[in-house]
Structure formats: structure tokens, C-alpha cells
C-alpha beads as a LAMMPS data file, in Angstrom:
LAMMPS data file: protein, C-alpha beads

201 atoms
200 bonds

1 atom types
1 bond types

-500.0 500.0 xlo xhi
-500.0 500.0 ylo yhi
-500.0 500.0 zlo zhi

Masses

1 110.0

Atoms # bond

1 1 1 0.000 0.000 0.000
2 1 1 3.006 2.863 0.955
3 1 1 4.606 1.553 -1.937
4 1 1 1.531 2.344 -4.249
5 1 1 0.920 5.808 -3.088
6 1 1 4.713 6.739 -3.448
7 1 1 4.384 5.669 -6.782
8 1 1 1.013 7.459 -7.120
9 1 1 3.147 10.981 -5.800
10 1 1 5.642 10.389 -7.997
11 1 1 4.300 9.984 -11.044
12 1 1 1.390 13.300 -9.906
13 1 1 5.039 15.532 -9.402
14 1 1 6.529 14.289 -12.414
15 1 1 3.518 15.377 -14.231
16 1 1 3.180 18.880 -12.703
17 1 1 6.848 19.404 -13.350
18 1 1 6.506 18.031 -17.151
19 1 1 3.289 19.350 -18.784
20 1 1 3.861 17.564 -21.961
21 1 1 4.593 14.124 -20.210
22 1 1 0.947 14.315 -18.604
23 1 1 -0.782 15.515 -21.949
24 1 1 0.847 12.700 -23.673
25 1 1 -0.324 10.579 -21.197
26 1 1 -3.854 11.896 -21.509
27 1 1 -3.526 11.271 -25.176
28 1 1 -2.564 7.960 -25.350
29 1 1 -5.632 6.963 -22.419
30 1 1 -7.860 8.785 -25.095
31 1 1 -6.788 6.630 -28.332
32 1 1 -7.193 3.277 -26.002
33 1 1 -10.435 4.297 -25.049
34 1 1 -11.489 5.355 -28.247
35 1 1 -9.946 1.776 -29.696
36 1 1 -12.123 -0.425 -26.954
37 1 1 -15.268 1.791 -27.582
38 1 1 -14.298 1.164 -31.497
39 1 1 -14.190 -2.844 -30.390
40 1 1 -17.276 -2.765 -28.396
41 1 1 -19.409 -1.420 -31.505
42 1 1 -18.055 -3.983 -33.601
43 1 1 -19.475 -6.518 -31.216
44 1 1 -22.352 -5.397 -31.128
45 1 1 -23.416 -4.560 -34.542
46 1 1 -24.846 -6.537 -36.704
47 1 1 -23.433 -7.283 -40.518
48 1 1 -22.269 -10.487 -42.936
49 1 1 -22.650 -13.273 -40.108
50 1 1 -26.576 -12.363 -39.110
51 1 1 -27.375 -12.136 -42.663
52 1 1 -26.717 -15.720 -43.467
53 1 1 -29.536 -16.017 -41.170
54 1 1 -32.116 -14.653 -43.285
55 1 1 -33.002 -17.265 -44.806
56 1 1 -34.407 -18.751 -41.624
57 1 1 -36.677 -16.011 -41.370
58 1 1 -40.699 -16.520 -42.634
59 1 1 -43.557 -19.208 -41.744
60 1 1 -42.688 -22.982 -42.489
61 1 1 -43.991 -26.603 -42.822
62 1 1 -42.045 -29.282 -41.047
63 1 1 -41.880 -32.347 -41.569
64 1 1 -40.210 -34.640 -38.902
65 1 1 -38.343 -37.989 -39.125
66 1 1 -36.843 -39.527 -35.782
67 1 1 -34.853 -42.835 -35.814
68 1 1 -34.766 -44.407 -32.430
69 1 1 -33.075 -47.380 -34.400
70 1 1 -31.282 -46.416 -37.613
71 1 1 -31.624 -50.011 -39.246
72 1 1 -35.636 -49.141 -38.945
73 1 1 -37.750 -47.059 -40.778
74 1 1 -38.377 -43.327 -38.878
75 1 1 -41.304 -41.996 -37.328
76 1 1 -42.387 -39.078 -39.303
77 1 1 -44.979 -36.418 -38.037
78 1 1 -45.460 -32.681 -39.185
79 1 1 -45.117 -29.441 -37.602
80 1 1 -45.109 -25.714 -38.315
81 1 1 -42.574 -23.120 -37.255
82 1 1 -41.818 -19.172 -37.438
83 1 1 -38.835 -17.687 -37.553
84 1 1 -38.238 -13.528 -36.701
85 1 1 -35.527 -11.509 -36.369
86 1 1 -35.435 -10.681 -32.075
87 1 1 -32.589 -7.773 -30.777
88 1 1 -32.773 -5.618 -33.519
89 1 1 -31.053 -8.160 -35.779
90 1 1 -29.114 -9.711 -33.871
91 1 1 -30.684 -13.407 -33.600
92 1 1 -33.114 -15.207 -35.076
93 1 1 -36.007 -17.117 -33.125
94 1 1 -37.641 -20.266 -34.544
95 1 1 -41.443 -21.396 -32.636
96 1 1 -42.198 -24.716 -34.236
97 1 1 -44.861 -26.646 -32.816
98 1 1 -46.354 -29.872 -34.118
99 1 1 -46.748 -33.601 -33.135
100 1 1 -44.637 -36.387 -32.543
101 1 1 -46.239 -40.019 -32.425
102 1 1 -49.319 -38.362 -31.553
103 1 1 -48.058 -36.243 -28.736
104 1 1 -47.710 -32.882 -28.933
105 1 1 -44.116 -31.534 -29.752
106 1 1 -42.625 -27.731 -29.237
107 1 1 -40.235 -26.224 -29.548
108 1 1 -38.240 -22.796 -29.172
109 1 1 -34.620 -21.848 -30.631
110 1 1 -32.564 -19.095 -31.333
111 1 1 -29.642 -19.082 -34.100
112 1 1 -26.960 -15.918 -33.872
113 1 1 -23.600 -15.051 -34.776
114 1 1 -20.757 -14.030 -32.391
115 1 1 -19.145 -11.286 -34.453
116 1 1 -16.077 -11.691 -31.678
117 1 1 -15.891 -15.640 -31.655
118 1 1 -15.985 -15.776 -35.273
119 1 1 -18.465 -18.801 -34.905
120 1 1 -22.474 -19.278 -35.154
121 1 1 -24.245 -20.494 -32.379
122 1 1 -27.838 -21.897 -31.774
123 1 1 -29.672 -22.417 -28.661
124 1 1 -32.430 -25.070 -28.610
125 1 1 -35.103 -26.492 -26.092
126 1 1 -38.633 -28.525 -26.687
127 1 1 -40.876 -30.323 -24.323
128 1 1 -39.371 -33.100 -24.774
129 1 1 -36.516 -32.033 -22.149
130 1 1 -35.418 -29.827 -19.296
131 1 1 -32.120 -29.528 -20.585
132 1 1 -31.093 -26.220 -23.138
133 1 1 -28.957 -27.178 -25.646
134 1 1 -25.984 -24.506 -27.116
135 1 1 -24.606 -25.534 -30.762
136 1 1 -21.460 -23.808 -31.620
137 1 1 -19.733 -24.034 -35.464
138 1 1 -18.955 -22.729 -38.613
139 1 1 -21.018 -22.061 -41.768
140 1 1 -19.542 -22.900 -45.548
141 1 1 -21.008 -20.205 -47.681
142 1 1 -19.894 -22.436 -50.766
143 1 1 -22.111 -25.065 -49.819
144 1 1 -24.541 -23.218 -48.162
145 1 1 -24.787 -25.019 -44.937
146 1 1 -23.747 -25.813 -41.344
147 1 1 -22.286 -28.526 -39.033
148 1 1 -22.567 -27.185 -35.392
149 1 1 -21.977 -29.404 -32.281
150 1 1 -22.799 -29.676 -28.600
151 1 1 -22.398 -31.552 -25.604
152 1 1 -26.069 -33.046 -23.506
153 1 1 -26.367 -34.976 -20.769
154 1 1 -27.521 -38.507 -21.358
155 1 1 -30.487 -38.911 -19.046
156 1 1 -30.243 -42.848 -19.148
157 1 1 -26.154 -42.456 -17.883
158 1 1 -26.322 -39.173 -16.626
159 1 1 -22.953 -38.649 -18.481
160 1 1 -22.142 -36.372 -21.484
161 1 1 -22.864 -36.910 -24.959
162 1 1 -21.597 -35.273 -28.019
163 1 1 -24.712 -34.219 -30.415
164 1 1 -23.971 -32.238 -33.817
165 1 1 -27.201 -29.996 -35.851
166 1 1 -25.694 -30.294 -39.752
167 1 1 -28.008 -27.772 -41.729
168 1 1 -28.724 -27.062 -45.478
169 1 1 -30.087 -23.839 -46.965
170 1 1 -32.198 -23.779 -50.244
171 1 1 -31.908 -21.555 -52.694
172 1 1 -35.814 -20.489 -51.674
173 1 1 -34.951 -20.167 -47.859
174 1 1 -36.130 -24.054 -47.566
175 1 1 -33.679 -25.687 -45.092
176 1 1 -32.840 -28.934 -43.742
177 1 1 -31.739 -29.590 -40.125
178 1 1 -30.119 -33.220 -38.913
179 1 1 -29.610 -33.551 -35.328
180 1 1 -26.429 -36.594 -34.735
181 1 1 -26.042 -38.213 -31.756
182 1 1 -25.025 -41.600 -30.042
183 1 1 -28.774 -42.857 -28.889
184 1 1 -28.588 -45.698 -27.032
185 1 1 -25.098 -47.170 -29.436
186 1 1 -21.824 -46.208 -29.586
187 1 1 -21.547 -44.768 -32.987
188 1 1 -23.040 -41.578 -33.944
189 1 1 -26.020 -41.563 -36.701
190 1 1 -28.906 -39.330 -37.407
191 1 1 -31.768 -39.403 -34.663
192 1 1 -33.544 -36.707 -36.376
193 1 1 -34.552 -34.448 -39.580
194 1 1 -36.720 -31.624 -40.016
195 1 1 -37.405 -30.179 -43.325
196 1 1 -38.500 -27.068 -43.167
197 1 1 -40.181 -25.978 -46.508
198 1 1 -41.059 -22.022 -47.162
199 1 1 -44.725 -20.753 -47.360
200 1 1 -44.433 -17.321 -45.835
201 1 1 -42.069 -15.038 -46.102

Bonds

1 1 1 2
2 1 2 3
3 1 3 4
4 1 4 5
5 1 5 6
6 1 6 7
7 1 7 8
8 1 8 9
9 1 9 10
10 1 10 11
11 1 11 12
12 1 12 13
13 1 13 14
14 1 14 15
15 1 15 16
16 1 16 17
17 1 17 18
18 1 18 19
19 1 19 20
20 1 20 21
21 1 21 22
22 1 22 23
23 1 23 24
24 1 24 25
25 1 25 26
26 1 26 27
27 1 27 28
28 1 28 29
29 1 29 30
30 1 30 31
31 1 31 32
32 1 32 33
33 1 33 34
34 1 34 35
35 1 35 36
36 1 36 37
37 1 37 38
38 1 38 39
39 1 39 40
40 1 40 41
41 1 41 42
42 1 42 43
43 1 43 44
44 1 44 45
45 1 45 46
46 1 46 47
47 1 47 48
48 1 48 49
49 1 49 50
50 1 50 51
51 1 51 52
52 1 52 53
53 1 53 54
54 1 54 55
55 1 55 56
56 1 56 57
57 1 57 58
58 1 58 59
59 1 59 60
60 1 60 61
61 1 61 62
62 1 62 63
63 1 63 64
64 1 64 65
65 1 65 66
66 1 66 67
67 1 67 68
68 1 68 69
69 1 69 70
70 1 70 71
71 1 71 72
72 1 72 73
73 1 73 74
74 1 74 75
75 1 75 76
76 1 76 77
77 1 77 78
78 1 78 79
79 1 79 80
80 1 80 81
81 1 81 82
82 1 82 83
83 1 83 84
84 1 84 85
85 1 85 86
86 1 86 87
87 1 87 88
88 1 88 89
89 1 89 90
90 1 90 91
91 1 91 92
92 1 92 93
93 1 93 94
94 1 94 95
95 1 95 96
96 1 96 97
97 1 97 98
98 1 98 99
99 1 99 100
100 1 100 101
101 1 101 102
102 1 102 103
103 1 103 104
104 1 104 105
105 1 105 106
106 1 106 107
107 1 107 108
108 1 108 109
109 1 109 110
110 1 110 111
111 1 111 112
112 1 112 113
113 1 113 114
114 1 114 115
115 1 115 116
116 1 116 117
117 1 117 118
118 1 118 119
119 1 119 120
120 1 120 121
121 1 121 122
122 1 122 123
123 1 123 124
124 1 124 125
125 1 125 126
126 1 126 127
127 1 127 128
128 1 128 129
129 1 129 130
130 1 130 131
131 1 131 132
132 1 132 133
133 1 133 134
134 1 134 135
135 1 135 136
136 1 136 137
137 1 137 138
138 1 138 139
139 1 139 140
140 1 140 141
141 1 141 142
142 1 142 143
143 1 143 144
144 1 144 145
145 1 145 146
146 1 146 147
147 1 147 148
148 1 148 149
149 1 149 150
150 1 150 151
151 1 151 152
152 1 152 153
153 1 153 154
154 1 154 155
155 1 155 156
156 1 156 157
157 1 157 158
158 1 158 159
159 1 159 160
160 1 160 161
161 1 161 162
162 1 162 163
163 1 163 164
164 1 164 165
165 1 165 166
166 1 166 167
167 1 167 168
168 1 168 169
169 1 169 170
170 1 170 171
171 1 171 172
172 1 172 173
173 1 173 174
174 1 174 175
175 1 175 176
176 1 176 177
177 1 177 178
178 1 178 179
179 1 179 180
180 1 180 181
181 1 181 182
182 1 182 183
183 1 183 184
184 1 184 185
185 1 185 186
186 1 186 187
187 1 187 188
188 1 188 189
189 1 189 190
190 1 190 191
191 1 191 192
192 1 192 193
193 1 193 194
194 1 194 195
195 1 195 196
196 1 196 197
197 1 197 198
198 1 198 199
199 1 199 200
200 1 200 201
């Protein structure tokens, strides 16, 4: 502590006895606060990333497959879901609700990009759980899609299990999600597709 406020004295004399050490000073604290308040807006703002989003925006049909086996046929079901643009542009949130062997099935997600992370993430959760689920990844604008992954707890070990979302974007905003996972096996295959077909924009 003495040490800190001799330091503190000496550094308040020097600058009373050298004018144009202390505005220097003062100049370079300005240009590092101007440079974080520079970063900050840049974190914030949306651009390039969010706009591959678009797509995802408008009113959908769904239809469902889910394998509990994958050497068996899937149960399919449909659904319908809306997606809008929430935080002035920032994310987009998908409502889909719907059925699932004849019990109903909802669901609420929200897709984004981290303009500081570099990477896209989505956040997912359905009645079918009390468990949110964050999906982190890249998107290939060549191929106009996305393989995002995530760790969930297993509720029959208790343990965690990876789980990956690979998407494909239509030319017409159309879009297919795959959710891969383990299941019950050791090998991961798909447990799930929804194909989300445009009739609203």
C-alpha cells in the first residue's frame, strides 16, 4: 500500500513538473479508449454473419423424421414453425410446434452469430426435455450449410454426450436440419430431420 501511493506521488510531481509528459499521457488513455469503444461497436453490430440467417426467417412446414433405431424405418410427423428476427437483428427465433407419435411436440430456438468468436451459435429447447442445448460451429457459404456441435447430458447415464445440428439452406430459404447423436449405441447416426419448406415469407 506505501509503496503504491509513493508511486502514485511520484508519477502526480513528475507530471506537474513536465506538462507535456501528462498531456501525452492523456492522449494515449484517449486513443485506447477510443480503440475499446471502437471494439465494443463492432461486437455489437450486426453485418455479414446475421445475414446468413435470413433465410431462416418466414412461416414454415415441417416435416419430422426420428430414428430411435437407424436399421428401422423413422417416425415421421409434421409441424409448423416461425422464424423472426429478435434484438434488432441480432438473432433469429424459430417457434415450431407440431406432433410427434401423436403427442404434442414444441419447440423454441434461437440461431446468432458471435461477431467476436468468429463462430455461429444456436440455442435449442422442446418439451421433450429440461435440458437447453448450445450448438457452436462454422457455416460454408460455398455449400450453403452448417455442421454445429454440442455436448447433452444422457439422461439414461447421466454422463455427457456429443450431439452435432448439420443444416442445409435452399436456394428459396427451404432448409434442412439433422440432429447426430449416439442414442442408445456407440456410434453416432442421425436421430432426427426436419425439413422445413417455405410458405411465408
Amino acid at each position: 500500500m506505501k509503496l503504491n501511493r509513493i508511486a502514485s506521488m511520484a508519477a502526480a510531481a513528475l507530471c506537474l513538473a513536465n506538462p507535456a509528459f501528462a498531456q501525452g499521457a492523456a492522449g494515449a488513455n484517449a486513443a485506447k479508449q477510443a480503440a475499446v469503444a471502437k471494439a465494443h461497436e463492432s461486437a455489437m453490430t450486426p453485418g455479414e454473419g446475421q445475414k446468413r440467417l435470413e433465410p431462416m426467417v418466414g412461416n414454415f412446414d415441417v416435416k419430422i423424421s426420428i430414428w430411435v433405431d437407424p436399421s428401422k424405418p423413422p417416425i415421421e410427423s409434421k409441424a409448423s414453425a416461425v422464424g423472426v428476427w429478435v434484438l434488432g437483428g441480432r438473432y433469429v427465433q424459430t417457434m415450431l410446434a407440431g406432433s410427434v407419435a401423436g403427442e404434442p411436440f414444441s419447440g423454441i430456438g434461437y440461431a446468432g452469430y458471435d461477431n467476436v468468436g468468429k463462430k455461429y451459435q444456436a440455442a435449442w429447447m422442446d418439451n421433450g426435455s429440461t435440458g437447453m442445448v448450445l450448438y457452436t460451429g462454422a457455416f460454408d457459404a460455398k455449400t450453403n450449410s452448417a455442421t454445429m456441435k454440442a455436448s447433452v447430458m444422457d439422461p439414461s447415464t447421466g454422463k455427457p454426450s456429443p450431439q452435432e445440428v448439420r443444416m442445409k439452406v435452399g436456394a428459396d430459404g427451404s432448409h434442412i436440419s439433422e440432429l447426430w447423436g449416439h442414442g442408445m449405441g456407440s456410434t453416432m447416426f442421425k436421430m432426427m430431420e426436419l425439413q422445413y419448406t417455405r410458405t411465408k415469407k
